[in-house]
N, C-alpha and C positions, 0 to 999 in steps of 0.2 A: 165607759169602758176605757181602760187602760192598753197602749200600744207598747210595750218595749222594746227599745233596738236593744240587741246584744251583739256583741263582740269581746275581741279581746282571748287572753286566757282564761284556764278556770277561776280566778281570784278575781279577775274584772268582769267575768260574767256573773259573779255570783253576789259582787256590789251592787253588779245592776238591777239585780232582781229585788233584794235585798230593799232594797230604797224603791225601786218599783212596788213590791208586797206590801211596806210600809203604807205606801200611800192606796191603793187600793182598799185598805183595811182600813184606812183611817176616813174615807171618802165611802166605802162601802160599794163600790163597783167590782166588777169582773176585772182579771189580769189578764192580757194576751202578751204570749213573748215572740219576737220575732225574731230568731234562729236561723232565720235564712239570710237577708240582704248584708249583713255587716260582716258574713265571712265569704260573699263571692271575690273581694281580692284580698283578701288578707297574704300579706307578705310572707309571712312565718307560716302558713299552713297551718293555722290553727282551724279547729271547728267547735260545734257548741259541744259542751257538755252537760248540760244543765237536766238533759233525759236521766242521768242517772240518780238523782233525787227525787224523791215523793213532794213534789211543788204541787202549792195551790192555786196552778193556772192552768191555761194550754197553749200551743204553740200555735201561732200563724199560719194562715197558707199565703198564697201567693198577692193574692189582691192588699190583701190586710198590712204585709209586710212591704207592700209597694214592689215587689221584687218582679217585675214585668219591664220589658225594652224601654220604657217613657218613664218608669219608676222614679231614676236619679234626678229626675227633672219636677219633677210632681215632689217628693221631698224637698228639694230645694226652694220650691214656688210656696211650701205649706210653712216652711222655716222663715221667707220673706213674709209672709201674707198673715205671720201671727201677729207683731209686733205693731200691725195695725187694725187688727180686731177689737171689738172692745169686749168686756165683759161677760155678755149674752152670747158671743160667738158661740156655735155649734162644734167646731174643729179648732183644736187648739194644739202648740207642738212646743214642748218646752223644753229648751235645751241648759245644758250645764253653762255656767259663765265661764270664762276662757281663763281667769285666775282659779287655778283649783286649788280652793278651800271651799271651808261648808260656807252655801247663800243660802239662805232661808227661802229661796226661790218655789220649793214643793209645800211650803207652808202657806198653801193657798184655801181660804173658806168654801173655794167652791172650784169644781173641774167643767170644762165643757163636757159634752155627750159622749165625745169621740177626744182623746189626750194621749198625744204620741210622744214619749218621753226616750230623750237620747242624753248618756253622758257616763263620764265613769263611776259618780259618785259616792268616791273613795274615802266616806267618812261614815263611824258610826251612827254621827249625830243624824245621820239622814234617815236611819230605823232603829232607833234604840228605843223609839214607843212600843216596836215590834217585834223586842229583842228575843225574849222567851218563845216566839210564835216562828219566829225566819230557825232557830237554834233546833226546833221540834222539824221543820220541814225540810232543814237541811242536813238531817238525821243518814247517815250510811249504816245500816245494822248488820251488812256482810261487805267486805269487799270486793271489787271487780273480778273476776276469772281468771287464773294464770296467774294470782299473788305467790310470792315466795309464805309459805305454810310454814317453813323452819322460824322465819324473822318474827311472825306472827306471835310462835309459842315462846321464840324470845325477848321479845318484850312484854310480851301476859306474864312471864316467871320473874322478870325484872322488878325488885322490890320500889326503886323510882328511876323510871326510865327518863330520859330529857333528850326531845327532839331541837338536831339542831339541823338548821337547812343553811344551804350557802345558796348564791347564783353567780355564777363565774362568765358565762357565755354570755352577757347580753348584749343585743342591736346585731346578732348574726342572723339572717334569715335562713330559709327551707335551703340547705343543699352546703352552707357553708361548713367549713370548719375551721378548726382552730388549735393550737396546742393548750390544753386546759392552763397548766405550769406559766406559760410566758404570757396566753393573753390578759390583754388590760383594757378595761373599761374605766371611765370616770364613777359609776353606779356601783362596781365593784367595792365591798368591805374591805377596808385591812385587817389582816391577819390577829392585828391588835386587837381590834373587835369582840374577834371570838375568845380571845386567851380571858381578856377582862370578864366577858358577860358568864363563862366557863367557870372563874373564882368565884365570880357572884353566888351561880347558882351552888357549889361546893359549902359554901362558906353556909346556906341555912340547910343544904340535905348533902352531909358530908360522902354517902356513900350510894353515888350516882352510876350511871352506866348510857351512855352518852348513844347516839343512835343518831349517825350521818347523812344526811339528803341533801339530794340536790343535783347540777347539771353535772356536773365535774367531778367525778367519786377519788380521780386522783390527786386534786388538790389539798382533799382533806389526808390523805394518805400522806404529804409533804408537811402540813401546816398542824397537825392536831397537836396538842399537848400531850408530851410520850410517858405524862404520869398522869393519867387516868386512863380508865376504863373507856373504850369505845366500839363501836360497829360500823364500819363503814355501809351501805348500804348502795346495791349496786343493782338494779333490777334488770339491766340492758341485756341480759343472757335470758331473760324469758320471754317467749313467742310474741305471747299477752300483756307481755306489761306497757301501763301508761302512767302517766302524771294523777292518772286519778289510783293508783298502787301505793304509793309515794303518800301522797294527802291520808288515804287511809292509815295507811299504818303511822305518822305524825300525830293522827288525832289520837291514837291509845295512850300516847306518852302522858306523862303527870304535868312536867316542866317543859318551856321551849326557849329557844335560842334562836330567833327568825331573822331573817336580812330584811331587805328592802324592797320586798317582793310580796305583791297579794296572795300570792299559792301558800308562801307558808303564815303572812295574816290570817288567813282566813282558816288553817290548820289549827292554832294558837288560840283564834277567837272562838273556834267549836270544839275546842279539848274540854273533857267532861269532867274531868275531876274541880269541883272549887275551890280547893289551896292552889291549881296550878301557879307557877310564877314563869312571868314572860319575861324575856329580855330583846328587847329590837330597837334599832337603828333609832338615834336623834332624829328630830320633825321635820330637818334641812334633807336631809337624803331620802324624802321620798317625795313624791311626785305632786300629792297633797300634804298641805302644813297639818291639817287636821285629822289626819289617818291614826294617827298613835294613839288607842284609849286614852285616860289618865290612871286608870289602874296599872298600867304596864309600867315597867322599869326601862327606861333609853339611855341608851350609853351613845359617845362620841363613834363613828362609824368611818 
């Protein structure tokens, strides 16, 4: 049996599983995901989302997930006490290396009984055995409650619609804010970015209609290029809306234009059409060197 820690947003919990399914499938064991311990402090107030997909596992309770008063301690004793196990050990806890790129570290002949896997890993290569299988089970065939229905039927009428996402707010936790227009991150795309990867896409599907996401709906409103066709997208005015509103409506598009962010990776990587064409950020602007297919198109970011 497989343990996962999750955390993170939806794009890093959906790695995790991702590369967790791989190996489960490839080893032929059960998947447990653990949904609880990795969001009791989470700074940003993020939670799991991983319920809203048809996955081939189940979630932890309490014991499983270590999530009990002595828990943090008992993980940490299980992360010391691997690296001197040998082989035959019964409990095993294999974490991601602290350089992230892909290690062939899950490409193991054999698991112990009990295999509690923690880490972001933010590369295809860690389930592309299990690409067609993770793409079927992370299938959304309606959207969440409270979507905008107008946006929906406008980009099903759109002859090629192209998702583009920006991320403007990042390293702000729960409660902050910020002026979208003035703030600046190092992680932040330049403007350049998008005008470039914008001709790209133009220049093979001349008669595009461009569809905005993302943190900051005003930025794109300052920065977009005022000869094309576009949609800002703005969901904040609905009761219901969340990041998983967002993600859906990105997967109907044909083409996308992603930042440097797993939310819209992972939008891009499950858009269903197969001519799609992606464009996303050079391999230095994300977090793993090895996160960028090779089928994708990367421009300077």
């Amino acid at each position: 049996m497989i343990i996962a820690r999750v955390f993170g947003g939806l794009g890093n919990q959906l790695f995790i599983y991702a590369a967790a399914r791989s190996l489960a499938r490839l080893h032929r064991v059960g998947l447990v995901l653990d949904c609880r311990s990795g969001f009791r402090r989470d700074q940003y107030g993020r939670a799991p989302e991983l319920n809203q997909f048809a996955l081939n596992a189940r979630f932890a309770g309490r014991l499983e997930a270590l999530d009990f008063p002595s828990g943090r301690l008992a993980r940490h004793l299980l992360k010391r006490a691997t690296g001197a196990w040998k082989n035959n050990a019964i409990v095993d806890y294999i974490t991601e290396p602290t350089i992230l790129r892909y290690a062939p570290i899950l490409e193991k002949e054999q698991l112990a009984p009990l295999t509690f896997l923690e880490g972001y890993w933010q590369s295809e290569k860690y389930f592309q055995s299990s690409a067609s299988q993770i793409r079927d089970e992370l299938a959304m065939i309606e959207p969440p409650g409270g979507y905008d229905r107008t946006l929906r039927r406008k980009i099903e009428s759109t002859a090629t619609p192209v998702a583009v996402h920006a991320r403007r707010l990042y390293s702000l936790t729960q409660g902050q804010g910020a002026d979208p227009l003035s703030h600046e991150d190092s992680r932040s795309l330049k403007r350049e970015y998008y005008e470039n990867a914008i001709t790209r896409i133009l220049e093979s599907s001349p008669n595009c209609h461009f569809f905005c996401f993302g943190d900051a709906p005003e930025w794109f409103a300052a920065n977009m290029p005022k000869r094309v066709p576009f949609t800002i997208v703005d969901q904040r005015h609905h009761v219901a809306a969340s990041g998983l509103h967002d993600f859906w409506m990105m997967r109907q598009c044909r083409h996308f234009v992603i930042s440097n962010s797993t939310f819209s990776w992972w939008a891009a990587w499950l858009g269903r059409h197969p001519d799609k064409m992606v464009i996303c950020p050079e391999a230095k602007r994300w977090d793993n060197q090895d996160t960028v297919p090779s089928s994708w198109t990367s421009l300077t970011g």
